[in-house]
C-alpha positions as CSV (number, residue, x, y, z in Angstrom):
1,X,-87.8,-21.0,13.0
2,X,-88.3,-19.3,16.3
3,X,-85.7,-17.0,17.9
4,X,-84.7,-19.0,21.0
5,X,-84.0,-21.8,18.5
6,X,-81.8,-19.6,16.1
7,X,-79.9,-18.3,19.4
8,X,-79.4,-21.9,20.4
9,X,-77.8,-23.0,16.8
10,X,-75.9,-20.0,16.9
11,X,-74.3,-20.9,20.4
12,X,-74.1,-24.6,19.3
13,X,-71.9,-23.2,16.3
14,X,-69.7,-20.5,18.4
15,X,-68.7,-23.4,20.9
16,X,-67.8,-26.0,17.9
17,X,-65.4,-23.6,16.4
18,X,-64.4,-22.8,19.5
19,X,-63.2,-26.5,20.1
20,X,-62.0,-26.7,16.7
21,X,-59.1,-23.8,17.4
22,X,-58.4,-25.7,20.7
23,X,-58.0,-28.9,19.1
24,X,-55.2,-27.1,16.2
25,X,-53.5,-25.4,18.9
26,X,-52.8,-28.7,21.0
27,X,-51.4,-30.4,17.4
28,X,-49.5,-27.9,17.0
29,X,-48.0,-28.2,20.8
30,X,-47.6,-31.8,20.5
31,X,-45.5,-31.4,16.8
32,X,-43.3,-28.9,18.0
33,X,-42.5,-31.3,20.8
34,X,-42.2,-34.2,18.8
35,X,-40.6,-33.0,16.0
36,X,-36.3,-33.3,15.5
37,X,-35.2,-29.8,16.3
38,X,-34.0,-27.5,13.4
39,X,-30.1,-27.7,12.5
40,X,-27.9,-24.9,12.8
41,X,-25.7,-24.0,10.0
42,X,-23.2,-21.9,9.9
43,X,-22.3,-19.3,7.2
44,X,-18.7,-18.4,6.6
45,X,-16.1,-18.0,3.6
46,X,-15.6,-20.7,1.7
47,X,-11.7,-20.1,-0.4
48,X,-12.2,-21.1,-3.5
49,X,-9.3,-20.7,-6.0
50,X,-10.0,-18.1,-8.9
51,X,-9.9,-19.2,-12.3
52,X,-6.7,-19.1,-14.0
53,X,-6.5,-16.1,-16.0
54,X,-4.4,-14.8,-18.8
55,X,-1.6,-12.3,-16.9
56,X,-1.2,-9.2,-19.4
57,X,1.7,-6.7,-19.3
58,X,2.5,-3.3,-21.6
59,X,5.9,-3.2,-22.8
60,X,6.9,0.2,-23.6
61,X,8.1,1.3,-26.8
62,X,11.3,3.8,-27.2
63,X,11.3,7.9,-27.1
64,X,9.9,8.7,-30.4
65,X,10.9,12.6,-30.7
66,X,8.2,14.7,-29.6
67,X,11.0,17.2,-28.3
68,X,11.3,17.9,-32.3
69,X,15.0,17.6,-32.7
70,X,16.6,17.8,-35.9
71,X,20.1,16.1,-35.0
72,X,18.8,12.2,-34.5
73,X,21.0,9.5,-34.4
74,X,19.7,5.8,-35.3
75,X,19.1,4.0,-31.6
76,X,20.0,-0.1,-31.5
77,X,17.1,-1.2,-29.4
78,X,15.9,-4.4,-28.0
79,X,13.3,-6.1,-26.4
80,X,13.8,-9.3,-24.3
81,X,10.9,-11.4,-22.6
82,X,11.7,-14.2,-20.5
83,X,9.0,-16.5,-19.7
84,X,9.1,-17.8,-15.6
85,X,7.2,-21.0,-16.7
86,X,9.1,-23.0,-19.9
87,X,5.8,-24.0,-20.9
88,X,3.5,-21.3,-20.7
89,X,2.2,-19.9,-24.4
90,X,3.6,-16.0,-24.2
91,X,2.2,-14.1,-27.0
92,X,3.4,-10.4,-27.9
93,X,1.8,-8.5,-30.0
94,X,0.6,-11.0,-32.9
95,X,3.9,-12.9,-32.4
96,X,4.4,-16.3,-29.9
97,X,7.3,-16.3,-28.0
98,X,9.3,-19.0,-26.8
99,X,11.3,-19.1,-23.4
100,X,13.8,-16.8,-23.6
101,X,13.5,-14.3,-27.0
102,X,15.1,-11.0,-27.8
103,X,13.8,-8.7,-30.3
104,X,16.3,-5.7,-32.2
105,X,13.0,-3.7,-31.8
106,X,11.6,-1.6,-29.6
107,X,8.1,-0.6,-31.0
108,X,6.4,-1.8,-27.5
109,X,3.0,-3.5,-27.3
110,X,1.0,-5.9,-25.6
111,X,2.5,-8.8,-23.8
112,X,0.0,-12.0,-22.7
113,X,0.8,-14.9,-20.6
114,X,-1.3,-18.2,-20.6
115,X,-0.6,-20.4,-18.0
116,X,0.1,-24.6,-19.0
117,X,-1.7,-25.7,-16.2
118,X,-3.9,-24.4,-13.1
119,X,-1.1,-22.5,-11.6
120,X,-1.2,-18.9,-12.9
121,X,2.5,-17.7,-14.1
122,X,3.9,-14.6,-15.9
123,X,6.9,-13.1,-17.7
124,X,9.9,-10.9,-17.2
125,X,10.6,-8.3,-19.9
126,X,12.5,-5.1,-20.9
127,X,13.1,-2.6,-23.9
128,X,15.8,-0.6,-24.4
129,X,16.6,2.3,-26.7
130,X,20.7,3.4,-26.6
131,X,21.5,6.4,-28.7
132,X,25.5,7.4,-28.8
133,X,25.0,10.9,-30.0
134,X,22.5,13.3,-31.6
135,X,19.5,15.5,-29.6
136,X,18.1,12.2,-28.4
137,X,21.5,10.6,-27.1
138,X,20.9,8.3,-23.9
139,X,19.9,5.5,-22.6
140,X,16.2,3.6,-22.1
141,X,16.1,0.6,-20.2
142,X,12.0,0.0,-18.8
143,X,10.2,-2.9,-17.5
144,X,7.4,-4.6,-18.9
145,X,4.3,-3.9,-16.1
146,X,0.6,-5.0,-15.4
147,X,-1.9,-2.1,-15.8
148,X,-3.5,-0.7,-13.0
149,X,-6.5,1.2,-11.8
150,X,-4.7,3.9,-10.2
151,X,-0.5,5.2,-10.8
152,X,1.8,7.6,-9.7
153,X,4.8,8.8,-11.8
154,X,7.4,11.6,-10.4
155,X,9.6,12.8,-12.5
156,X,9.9,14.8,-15.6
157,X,10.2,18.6,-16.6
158,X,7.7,20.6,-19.0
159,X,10.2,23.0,-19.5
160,X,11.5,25.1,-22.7
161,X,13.4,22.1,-24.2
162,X,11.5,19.8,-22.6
163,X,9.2,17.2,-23.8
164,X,7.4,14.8,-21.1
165,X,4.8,12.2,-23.1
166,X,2.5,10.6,-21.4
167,X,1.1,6.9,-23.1
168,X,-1.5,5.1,-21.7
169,X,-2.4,1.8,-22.9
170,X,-5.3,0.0,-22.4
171,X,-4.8,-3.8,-22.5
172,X,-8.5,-4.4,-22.2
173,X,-11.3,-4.8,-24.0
174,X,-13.8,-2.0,-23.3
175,X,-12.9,1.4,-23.3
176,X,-11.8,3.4,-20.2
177,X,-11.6,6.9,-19.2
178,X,-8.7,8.4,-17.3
179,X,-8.0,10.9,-15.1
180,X,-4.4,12.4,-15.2
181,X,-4.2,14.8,-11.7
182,X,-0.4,16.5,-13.0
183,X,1.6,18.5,-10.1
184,X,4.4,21.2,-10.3
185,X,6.3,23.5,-8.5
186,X,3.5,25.9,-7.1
187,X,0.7,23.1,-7.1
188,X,-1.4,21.4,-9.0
189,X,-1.4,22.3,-12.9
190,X,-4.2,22.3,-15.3
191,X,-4.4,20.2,-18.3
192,X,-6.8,20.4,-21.3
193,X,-10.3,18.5,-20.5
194,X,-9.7,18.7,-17.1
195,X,-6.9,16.0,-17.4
196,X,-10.3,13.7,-18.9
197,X,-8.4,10.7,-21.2
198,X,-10.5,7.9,-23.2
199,X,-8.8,4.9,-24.3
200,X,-10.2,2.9,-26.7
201,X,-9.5,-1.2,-25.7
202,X,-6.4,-2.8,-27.3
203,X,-4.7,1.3,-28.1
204,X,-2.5,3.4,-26.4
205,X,-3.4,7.3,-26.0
206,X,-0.3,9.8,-25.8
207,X,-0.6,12.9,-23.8
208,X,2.3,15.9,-23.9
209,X,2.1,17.2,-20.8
210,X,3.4,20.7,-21.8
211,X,0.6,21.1,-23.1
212,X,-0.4,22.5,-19.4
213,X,1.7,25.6,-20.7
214,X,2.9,26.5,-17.3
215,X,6.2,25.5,-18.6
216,X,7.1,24.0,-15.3
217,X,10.6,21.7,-14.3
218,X,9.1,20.0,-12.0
219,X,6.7,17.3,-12.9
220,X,4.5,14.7,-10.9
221,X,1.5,13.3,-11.7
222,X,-1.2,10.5,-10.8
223,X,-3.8,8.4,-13.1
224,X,-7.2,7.1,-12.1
225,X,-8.8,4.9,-14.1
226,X,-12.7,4.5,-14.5
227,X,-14.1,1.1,-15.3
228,X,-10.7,-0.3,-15.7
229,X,-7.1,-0.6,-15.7
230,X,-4.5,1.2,-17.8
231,X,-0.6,0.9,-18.2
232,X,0.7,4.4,-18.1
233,X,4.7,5.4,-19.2
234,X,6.3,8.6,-19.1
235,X,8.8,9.6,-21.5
236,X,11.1,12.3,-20.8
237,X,13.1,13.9,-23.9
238,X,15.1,16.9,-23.4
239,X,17.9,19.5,-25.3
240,X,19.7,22.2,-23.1
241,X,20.1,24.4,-26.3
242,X,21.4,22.6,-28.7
243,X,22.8,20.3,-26.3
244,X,21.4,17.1,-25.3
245,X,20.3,16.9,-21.8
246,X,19.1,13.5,-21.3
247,X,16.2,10.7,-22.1
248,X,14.2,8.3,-20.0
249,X,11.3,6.2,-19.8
250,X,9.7,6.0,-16.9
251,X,7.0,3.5,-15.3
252,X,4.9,3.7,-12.2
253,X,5.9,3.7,-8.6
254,X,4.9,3.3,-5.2
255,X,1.5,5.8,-4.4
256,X,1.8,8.1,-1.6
257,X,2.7,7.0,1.7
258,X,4.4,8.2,5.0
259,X,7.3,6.0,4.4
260,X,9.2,5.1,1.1
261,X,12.4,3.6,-0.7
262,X,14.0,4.6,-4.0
263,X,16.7,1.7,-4.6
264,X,19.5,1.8,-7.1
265,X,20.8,5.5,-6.5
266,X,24.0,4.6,-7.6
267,X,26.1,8.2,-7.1
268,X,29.8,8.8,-8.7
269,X,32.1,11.8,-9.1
270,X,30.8,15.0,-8.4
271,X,32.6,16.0,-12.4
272,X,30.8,12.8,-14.0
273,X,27.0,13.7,-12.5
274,X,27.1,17.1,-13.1
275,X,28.0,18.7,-10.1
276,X,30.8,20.2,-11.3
277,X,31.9,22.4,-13.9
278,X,34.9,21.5,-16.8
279,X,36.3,24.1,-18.6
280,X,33.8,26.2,-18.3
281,X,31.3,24.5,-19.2
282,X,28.0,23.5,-17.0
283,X,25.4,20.7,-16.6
284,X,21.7,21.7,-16.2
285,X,21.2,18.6,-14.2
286,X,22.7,17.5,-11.3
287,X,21.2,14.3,-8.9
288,X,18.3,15.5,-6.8
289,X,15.3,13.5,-5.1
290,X,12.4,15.0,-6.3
291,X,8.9,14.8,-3.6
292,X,5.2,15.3,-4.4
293,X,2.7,16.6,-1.6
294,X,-0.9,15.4,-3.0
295,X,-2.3,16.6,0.4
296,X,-4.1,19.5,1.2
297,X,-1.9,20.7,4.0
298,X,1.8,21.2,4.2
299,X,3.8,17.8,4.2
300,X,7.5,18.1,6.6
301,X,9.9,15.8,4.7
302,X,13.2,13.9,6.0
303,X,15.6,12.3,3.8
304,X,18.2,9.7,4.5
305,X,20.7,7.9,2.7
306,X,21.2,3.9,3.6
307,X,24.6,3.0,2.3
308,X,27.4,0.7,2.7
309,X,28.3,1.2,5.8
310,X,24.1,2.2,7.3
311,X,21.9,4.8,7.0
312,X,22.9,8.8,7.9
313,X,20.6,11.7,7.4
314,X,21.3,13.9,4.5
315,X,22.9,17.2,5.4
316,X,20.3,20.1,5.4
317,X,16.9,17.1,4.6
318,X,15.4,16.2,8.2
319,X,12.7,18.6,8.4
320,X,12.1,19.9,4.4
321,X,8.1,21.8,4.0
322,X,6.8,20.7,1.0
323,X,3.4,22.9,0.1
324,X,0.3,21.3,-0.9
325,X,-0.5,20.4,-4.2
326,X,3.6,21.0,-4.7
327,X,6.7,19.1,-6.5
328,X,10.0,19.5,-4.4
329,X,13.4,19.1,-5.7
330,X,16.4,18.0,-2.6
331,X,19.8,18.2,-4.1
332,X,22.6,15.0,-3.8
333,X,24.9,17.7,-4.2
334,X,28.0,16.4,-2.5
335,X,27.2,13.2,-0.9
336,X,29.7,10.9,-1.3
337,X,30.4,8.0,-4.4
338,X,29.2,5.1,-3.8
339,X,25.4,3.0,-4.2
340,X,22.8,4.2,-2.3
341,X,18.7,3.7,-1.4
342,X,17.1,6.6,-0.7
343,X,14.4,6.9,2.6
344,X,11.8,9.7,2.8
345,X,9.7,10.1,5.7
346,X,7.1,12.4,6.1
347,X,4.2,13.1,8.6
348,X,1.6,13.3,5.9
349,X,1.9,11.2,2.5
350,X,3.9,11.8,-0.2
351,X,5.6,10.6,-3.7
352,X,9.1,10.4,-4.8
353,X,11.4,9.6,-7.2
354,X,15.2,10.1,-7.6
355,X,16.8,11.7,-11.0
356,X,20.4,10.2,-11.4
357,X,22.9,11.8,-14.1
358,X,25.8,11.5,-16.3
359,X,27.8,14.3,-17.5
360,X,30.3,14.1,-20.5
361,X,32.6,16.6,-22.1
362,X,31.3,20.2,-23.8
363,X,29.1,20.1,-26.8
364,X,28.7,21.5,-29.4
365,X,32.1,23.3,-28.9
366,X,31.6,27.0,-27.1
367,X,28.5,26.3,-25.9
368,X,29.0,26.4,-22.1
369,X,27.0,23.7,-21.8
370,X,28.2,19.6,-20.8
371,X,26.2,17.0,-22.4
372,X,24.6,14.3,-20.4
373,X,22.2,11.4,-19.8
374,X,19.8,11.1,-16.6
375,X,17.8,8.5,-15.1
376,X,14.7,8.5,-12.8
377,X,14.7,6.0,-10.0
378,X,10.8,5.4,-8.6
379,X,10.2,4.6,-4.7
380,X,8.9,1.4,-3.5
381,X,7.4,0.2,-0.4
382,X,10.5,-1.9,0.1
383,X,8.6,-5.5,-0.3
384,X,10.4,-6.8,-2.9
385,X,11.2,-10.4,-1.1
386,X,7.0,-10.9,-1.5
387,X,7.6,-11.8,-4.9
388,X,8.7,-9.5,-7.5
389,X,11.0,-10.1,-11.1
390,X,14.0,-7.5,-12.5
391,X,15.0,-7.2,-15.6
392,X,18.8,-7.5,-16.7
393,X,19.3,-5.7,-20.2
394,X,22.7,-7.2,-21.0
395,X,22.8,-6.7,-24.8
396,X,24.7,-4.5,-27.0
397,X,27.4,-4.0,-24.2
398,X,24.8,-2.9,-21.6
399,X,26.4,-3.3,-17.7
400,X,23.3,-4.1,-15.3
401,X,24.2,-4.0,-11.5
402,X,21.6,-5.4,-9.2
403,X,21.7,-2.9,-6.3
404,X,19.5,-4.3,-3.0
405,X,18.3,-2.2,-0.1
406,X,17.4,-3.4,3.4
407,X,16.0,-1.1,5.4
408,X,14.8,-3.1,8.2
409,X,16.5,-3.2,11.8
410,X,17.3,-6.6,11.5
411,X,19.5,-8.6,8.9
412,X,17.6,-9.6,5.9
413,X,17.5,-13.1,3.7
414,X,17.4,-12.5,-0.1
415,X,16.6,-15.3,-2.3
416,X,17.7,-14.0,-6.1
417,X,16.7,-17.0,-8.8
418,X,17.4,-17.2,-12.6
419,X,14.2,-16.7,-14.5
420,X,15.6,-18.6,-17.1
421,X,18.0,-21.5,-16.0
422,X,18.9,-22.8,-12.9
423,X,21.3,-20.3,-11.1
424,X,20.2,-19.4,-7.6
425,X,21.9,-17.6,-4.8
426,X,21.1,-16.6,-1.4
427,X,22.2,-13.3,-0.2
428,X,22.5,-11.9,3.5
429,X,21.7,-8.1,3.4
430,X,22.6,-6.5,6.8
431,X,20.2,-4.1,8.7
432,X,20.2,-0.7,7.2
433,X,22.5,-1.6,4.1
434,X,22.8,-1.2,0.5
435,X,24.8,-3.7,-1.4
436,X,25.5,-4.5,-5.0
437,X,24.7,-8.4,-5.6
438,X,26.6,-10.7,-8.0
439,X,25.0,-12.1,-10.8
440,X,25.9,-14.4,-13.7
441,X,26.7,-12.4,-17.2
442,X,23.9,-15.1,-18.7
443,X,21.3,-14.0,-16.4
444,X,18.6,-11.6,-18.2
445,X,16.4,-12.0,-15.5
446,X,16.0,-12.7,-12.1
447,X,12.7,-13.8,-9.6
448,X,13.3,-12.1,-5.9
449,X,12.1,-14.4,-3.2
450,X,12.5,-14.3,0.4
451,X,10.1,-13.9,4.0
452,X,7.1,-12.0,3.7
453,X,8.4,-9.5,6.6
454,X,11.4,-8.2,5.4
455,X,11.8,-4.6,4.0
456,X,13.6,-4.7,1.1
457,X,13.8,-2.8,-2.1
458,X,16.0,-3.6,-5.3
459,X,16.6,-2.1,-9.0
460,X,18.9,-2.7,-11.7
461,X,21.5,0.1,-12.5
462,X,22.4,0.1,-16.8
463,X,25.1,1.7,-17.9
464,X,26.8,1.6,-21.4
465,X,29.9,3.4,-22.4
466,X,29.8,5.4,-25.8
467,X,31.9,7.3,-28.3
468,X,31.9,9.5,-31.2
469,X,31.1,13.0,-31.0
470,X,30.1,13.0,-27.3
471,X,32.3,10.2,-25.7
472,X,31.0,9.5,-21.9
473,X,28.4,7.0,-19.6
474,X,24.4,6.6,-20.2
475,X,22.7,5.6,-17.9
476,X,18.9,4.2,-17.1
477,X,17.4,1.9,-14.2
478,X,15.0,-1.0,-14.1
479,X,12.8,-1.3,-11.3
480,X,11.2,-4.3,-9.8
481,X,7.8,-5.4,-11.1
482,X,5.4,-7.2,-8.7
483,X,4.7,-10.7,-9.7
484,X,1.3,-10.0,-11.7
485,X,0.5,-13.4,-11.3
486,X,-0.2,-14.2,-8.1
487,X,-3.8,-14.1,-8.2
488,X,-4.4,-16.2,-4.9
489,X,-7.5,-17.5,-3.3
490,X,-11.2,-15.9,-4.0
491,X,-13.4,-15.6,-1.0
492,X,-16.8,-16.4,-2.0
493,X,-19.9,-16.1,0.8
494,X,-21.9,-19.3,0.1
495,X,-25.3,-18.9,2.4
């Protein structure tokens, strides 16, 4: 083959495959133009409801004596669960519960909830622990709660004669690890482990927080919970001498915030709450609201009392320092009888809690010292009208008062239901009031409805009246629990 004609092939060839790429490119132009334009889709949430799941609470058991007292009297305890759906399947411990059932027990354990049908429900329980006389005298009266990933508990002492025991229990079924971050008087304290806490699923881990060894009066502390949720219950057991000073169990609060409500601060005579002496003789508690600064910088506090007759500031509270890292006691000292919320403001957040008290006579004889019983009252972030149950411990001649707080500026609608039964009442709670709202003696429990917007806060005050060797009033309050089982709507992102 000569050159010219191997140039001429070679061109013949360049200008077919030239024409070939021509020819795709004009199919292509005429599909686009004939084809039916793509569709637009968009992507969005898609509210799908969440399975029904089992709704799991921690019912707490009594004080069990790590103070180490010698003179122990036998406690009558109980444990009442009311179910809020007749035919849910309620199983405590390895026991199933019907309705309404009361137990002369209060060991504590694990309370589950399985819902009849698609609609998730729950329960509404309490144990108490009443002891007339002996280094444990006083009264117990907690909630059953849900566990959470993270909880805040003020109150307590770590004292000489103090005993403050911390359970966690772990309703789950994988273990967890807590963190406990524990607060006093000068700051955050130190505790073994660096406050590290495993807790194997289905157990409950106690932790005595004296153990810090700062010996401090004024406790406060948080829990964080990693991969997981625990239920955590403080238990406060204390002896002034050899005179008893008071128990309490107590469950988690609101967390830090710049604004909070403790309800059911029920106040009496300055000689019955230990503001007083008689004959001599002197409480070591009086009624206080106690504040924790978590922050890093200096927290200015403001107290207020919302009564009867509206809210006043409390004498010598509008502008308190609180350091950082630091637990602050404010004194009651001399406000006047009556039922009471407490409001805290402050320009940074903070926790709070109120300690309530009863006094009684001298004991033992020539001791200079008054027996009594104390209570700690958690804040709230006043919502209890978006759904929330109290307890009513009514047996073995307990008196519970439901005290309600509205601390809005406008008059507020409270909707209080029977958990059991069909009583229901609707109660009008002026702005800036506390009242004290009649219930049935046949009511153990009540479900606490009302519009979403409305700020208010509620509790239970129990008190029982005892005799023997140290006649006088105990006292203990139930708070509201949020309804566990509103679970709502999932959002899922289908694409």
């Amino acid at each position: 083959m000569t050159l010219s004609r191997r140039k001429l092939l070679a061109l013949v060839g360049r200008v077919a495959s030239a024409l070939l790429v021509l020819a795709a490119l004009l199919a292509l132009t005429w599909w686009g133009t004939g084809a039916p334009p793509a569709t637009e889709r968009d992507v969005g949430a898609t509210a799908i409801p969440a399975p029904v799941a089992d709704v799991v609470y921690a019912c707490p058991a009594a004080p069990n004596n790590t103070i180490g007292g010698v003179d122990l009297d036998e406690a009558t305890t109980t444990t009442t669960i009311t179910a809020l759906d007749a035919d849910s399947t309620l199983t405590y411990g390895s026991a199933e519960l019907d309705g309404t059932t009361t137990l002369d027990t209060a060991e504590g354990g694990v309370l589950t909830v399985v819902a009849p049908g698609r609609e998730p429900t729950g329960a509404v329980g309490v144990v108490t622990a009443l002891t007339a006389g002996g280094d444990l005298r006083g009264l117990t009266a907690a909630p059953c709660t849900a566990p959470a990933s993270v909880a805040w508990i003020v109150g307590g002492s770590a004292a000489v004669g103090s005993s403050a025991e911390l359970r966690l229990t772990n309703p789950g079924v994988t273990t967890v690890t807590a963190t406990i971050h524990l607060y006093g008087s000068t700051g955050e304290l130190t505790l073994p482990s660096s406050g590290q806490v495993s807790v194997s699923a289905g157990e409950t881990t106690a932790v005595l927080l004296e153990t810090a060894g700062a010996l401090d009066d004024r406790l406060a502390l948080s829990v964080e919970v990693d991969g997981g949720s625990l239920i955590p219950v403080l238990v406060t057991e204390s002896l002034d001498g050899e005179t008893p000073a008071g128990v309490d169990t107590l469950t988690a609060g609101a967390a830090p915030a710049t604004e909070l409500t403790i309800p059911g601060v029920v106040l009496v005579d300055a000689a019955d709450q230990g503001e007083a002496e008689a004959d001599g003789a002197a409480s070591s508690d009086a009624p206080a609201v106690r504040v924790v600064n978590p922050a890093a910088v200096p927290a200015t506090v403001s107290i207020s009392l919302v009564g009867a007759d509206g809210e006043e500031e409390l004498p010598g509270a509008t502008a308190v320092t609180v350091d950082p890292g630091a637990v602050f006691d404010i004194s009651l000292a001399g406000v006047a009888p009556g039922a009471y919320a407490v409001h805290v403001t402050s320009d940074t957040a903070v926790g709070a809690a109120a300690k309530l008290v009863r006094s009684a006579g001298e004991y033992p004889e020539r001791s200079g010292a008054l027996a009594h019983d104390t209570a700690w009252v958690q804040a709230t972030a006043a919502d209890a009208t978006r759904g929330a149950v109290l307890a009513l411990p009514r047996e073995n001649g307990l008196e519970a008062s439901v005290v309600l707080t509205n601390t809005g500026a406008d008059a507020a609608t409270v909707v209080l239901t029977a958990a059991a039964g069909e009583w229901t009442k609707e109660i009008t709670v002026p702005a800036a009031t506390t009242l004290t709202a009649e219930v049935p003696e046949d009511v153990s429990g009540l479900i606490i409805s009302g519009p979403d917007d409305q700020q208010v806060a509620a509790a239970a005050v129990v008190t029982a009246e005892v005799k023997g060797d140290v006649p006088g009033t105990l006292i203990s309050v139930v708070p509201t629990v949020p309804d566990a089982a509103a679970q709502g709507a999932l959002d899922l992102l289908l694409q």
